[in-house]
Backbone as a printed PyTorch tensor [residue, N CA C, xyz], in Angstrom:
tensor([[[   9.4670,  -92.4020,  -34.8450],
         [  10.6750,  -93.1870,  -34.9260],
         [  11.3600,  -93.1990,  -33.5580]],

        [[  11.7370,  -94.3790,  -33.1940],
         [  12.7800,  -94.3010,  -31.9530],
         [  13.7500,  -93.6650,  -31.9910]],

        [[  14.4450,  -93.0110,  -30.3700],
         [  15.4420,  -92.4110,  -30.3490],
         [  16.6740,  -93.4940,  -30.3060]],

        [[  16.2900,  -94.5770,  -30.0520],
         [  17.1940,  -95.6700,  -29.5000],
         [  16.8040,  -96.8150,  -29.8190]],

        [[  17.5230,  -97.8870,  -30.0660],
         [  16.9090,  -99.7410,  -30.2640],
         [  17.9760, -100.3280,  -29.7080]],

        [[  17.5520, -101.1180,  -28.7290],
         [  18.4930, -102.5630,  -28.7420],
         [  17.7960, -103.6580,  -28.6160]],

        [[  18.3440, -104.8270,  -28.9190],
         [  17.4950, -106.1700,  -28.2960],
         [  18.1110, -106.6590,  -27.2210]],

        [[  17.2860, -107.5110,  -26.6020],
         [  17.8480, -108.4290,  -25.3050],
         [  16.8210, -109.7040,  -25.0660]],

        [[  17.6250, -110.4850,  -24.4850],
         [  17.0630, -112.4880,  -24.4380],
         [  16.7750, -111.9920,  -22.6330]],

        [[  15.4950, -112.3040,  -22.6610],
         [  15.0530, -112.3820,  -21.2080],
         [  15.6880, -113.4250,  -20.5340]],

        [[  15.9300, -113.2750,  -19.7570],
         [  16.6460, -113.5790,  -18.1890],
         [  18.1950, -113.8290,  -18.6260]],

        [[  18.8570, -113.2070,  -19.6240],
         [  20.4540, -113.1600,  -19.7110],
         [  20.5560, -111.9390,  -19.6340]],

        [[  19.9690, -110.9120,  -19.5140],
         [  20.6180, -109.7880,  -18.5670],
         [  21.5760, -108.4880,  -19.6870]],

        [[  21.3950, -109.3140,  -20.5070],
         [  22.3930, -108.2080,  -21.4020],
         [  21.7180, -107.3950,  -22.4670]],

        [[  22.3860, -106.6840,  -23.2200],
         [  21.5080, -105.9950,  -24.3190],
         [  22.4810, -105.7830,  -25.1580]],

        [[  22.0120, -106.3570,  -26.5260],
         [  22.8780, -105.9120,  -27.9560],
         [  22.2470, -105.0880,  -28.6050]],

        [[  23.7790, -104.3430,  -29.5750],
         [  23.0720, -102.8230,  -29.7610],
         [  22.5870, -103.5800,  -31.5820]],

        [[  22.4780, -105.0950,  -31.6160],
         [  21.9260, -105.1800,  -33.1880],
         [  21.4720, -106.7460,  -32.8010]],

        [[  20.5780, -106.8120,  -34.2930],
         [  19.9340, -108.1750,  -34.1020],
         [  21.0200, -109.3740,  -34.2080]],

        [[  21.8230, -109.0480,  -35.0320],
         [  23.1910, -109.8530,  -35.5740],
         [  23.9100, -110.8660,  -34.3520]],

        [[  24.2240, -109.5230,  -33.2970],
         [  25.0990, -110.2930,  -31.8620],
         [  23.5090, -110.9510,  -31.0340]],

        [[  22.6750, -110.1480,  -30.9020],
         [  21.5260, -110.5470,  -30.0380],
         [  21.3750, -112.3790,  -30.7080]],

        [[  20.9420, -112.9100,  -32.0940],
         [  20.5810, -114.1050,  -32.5670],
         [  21.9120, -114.7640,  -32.5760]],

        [[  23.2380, -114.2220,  -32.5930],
         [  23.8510, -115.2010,  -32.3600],
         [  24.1240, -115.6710,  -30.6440]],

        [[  23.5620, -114.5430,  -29.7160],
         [  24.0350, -115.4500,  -28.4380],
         [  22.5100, -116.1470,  -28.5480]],

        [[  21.5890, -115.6940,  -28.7660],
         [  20.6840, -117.0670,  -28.7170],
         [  20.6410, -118.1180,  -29.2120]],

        [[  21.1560, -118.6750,  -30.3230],
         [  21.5770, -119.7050,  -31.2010],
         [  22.2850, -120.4150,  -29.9510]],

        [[  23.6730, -119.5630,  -29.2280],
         [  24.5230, -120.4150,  -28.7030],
         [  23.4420, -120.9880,  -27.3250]],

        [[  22.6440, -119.6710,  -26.7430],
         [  22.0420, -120.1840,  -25.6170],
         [  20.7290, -121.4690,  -25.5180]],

        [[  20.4930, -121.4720,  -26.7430],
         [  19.7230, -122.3600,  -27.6450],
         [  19.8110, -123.8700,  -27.6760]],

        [[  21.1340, -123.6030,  -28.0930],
         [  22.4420, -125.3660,  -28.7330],
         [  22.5620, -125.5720,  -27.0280]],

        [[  22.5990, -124.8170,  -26.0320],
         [  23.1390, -125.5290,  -24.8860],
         [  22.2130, -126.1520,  -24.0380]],

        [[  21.0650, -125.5110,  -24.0280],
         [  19.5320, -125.4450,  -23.1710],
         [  18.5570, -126.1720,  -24.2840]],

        [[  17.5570, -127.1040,  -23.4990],
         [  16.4640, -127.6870,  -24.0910],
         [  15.3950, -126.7510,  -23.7410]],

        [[  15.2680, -125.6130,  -23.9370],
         [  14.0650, -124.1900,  -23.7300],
         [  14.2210, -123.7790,  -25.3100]],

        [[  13.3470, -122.9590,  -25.1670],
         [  13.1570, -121.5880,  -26.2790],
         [  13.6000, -120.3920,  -26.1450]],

        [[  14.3490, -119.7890,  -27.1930],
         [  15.2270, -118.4410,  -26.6700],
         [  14.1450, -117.7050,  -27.4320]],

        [[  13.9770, -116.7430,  -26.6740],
         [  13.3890, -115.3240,  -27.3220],
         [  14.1940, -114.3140,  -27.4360]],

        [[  14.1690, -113.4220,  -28.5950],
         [  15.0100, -112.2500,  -28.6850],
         [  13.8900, -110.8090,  -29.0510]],

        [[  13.9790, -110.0570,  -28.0000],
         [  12.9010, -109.0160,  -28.0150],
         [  13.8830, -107.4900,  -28.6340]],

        [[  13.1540, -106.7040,  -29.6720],
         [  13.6620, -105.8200,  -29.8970],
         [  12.6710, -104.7340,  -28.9780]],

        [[  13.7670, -103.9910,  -28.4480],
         [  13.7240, -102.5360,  -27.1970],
         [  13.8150, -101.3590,  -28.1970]],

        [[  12.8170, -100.6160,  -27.9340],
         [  13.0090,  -98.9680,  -28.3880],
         [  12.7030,  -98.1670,  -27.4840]],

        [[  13.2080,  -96.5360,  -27.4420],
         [  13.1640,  -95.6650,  -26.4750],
         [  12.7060,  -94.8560,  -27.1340]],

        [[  11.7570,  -93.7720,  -27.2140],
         [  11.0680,  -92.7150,  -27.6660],
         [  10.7820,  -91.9320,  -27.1100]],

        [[  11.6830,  -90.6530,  -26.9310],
         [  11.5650,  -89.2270,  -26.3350],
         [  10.4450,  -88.8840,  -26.8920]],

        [[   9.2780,  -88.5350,  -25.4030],
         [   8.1020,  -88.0390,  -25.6880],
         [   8.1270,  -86.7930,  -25.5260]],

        [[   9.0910,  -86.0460,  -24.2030],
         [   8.8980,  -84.8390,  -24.0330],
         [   9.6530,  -84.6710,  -23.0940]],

        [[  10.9350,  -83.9930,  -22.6290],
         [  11.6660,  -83.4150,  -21.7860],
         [  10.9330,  -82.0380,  -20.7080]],

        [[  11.8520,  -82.1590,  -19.8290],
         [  11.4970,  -80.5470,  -18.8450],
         [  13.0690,  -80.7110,  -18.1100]],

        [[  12.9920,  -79.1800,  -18.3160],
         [  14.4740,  -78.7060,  -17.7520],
         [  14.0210,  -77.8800,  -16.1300]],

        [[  14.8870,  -77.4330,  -15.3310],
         [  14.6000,  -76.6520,  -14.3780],
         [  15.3500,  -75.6710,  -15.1600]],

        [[  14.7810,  -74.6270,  -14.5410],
         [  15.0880,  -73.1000,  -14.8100],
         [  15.6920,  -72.8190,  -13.4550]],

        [[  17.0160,  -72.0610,  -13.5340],
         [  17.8750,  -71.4310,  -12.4210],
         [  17.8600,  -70.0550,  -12.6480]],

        [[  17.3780,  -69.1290,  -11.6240],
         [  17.5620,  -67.9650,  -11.6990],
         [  18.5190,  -67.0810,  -10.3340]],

        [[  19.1620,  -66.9030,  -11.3770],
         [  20.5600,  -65.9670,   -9.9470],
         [  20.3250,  -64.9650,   -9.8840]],

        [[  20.1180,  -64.0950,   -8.8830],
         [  20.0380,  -62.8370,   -8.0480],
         [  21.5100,  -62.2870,   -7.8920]],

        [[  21.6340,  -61.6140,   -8.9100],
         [  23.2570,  -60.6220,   -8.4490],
         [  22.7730,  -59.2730,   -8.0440]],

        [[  21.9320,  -59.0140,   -7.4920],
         [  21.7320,  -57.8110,   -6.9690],
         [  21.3890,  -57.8340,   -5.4900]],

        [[  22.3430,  -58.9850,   -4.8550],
         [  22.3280,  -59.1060,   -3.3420],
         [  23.6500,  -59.0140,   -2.8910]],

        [[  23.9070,  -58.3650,   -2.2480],
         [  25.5090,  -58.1930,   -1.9840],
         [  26.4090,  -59.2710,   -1.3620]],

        [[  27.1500,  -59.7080,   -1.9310],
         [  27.8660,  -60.8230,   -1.3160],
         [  29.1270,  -60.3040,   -0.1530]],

        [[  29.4480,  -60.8640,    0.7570],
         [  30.8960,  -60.5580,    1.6890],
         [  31.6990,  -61.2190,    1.1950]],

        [[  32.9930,  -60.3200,    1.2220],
         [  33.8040,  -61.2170,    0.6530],
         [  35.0980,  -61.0510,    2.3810]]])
Protein backbone atom coordinates (compact mmCIF):
# COMPACT_ATOMS: atom_id res chain seq x y z
CA UNK A 1 0.00 0.00 0.00
CA UNK A 2 1.22 3.56 -0.57
CA UNK A 3 2.51 5.85 1.94
CA UNK A 4 1.11 8.77 -0.04
CA UNK A 5 -1.30 9.53 -3.33
CA UNK A 6 -1.89 12.51 -5.21
CA UNK A 7 -2.86 13.18 -8.79
CA UNK A 8 -1.57 15.76 -11.21
CA UNK A 9 -2.47 16.96 -15.16
CA UNK A 10 0.90 17.00 -16.92
CA UNK A 11 2.29 20.21 -17.83
CA UNK A 12 -0.04 22.29 -15.15
CA UNK A 13 2.40 21.86 -12.59
CA UNK A 14 0.21 21.27 -9.66
CA UNK A 15 -0.86 18.32 -7.58
CA UNK A 16 -4.27 17.51 -5.89
CA UNK A 17 -4.39 15.69 -2.80
CA UNK A 18 -7.90 13.82 -4.47
CA UNK A 19 -9.37 12.79 -7.72
CA UNK A 20 -12.45 15.17 -7.05
CA UNK A 21 -10.25 18.73 -7.36
CA UNK A 22 -7.67 16.94 -9.86
CA UNK A 23 -11.07 16.10 -12.63
CA UNK A 24 -12.51 19.15 -11.90
CA UNK A 25 -9.47 21.40 -12.99
CA UNK A 26 -9.32 19.16 -15.97
CA UNK A 27 -12.87 19.48 -17.05
CA UNK A 28 -12.15 23.33 -16.74
CA UNK A 29 -8.67 22.88 -18.60
CA UNK A 30 -10.56 20.75 -21.07
CA UNK A 31 -13.76 23.35 -21.86
CA UNK A 32 -10.91 25.93 -22.60
CA UNK A 33 -8.26 23.94 -24.82
CA UNK A 34 -9.02 21.81 -28.01
CA UNK A 35 -6.30 18.92 -26.47
CA UNK A 36 -6.88 16.01 -24.17
CA UNK A 37 -6.44 16.38 -20.42
CA UNK A 38 -4.91 13.54 -18.65
CA UNK A 39 -5.16 13.07 -14.95
CA UNK A 40 -2.40 10.66 -13.56
CA UNK A 41 -2.72 9.21 -10.08
CA UNK A 42 0.99 9.54 -8.03
CA UNK A 43 1.90 7.16 -5.18
CA UNK A 44 4.95 7.14 -2.87
CA UNK A 45 6.04 3.88 -1.23
CA UNK A 46 8.58 3.78 1.55
CA UNK A 47 10.82 0.98 0.58
CA UNK A 48 13.40 1.37 3.19
CA UNK A 49 14.97 4.23 5.22
CA UNK A 50 18.76 4.63 6.75
CA UNK A 51 19.51 6.92 9.52
CA UNK A 52 23.19 8.06 10.42
CA UNK A 53 24.31 7.02 13.69
CA UNK A 54 26.11 9.88 15.89
CA UNK A 55 28.41 8.83 18.39
CA UNK A 56 29.76 11.42 21.13
CA UNK A 57 32.94 10.92 22.95
CA UNK A 58 32.56 12.50 26.53
CA UNK A 59 35.58 11.11 27.67
CA UNK A 60 37.76 13.88 26.01
CA UNK A 61 38.22 16.78 28.05
CA UNK A 62 36.76 19.87 26.95
CA UNK A 63 38.33 23.72 27.97
CA UNK A 64 36.20 25.70 29.19
Amino acid sequence: MADSEWYEIPGDGGQYPNAESAYAKARRSASSTDECVEVYRCTRTLVRSFQRTVTVDESTPTVE
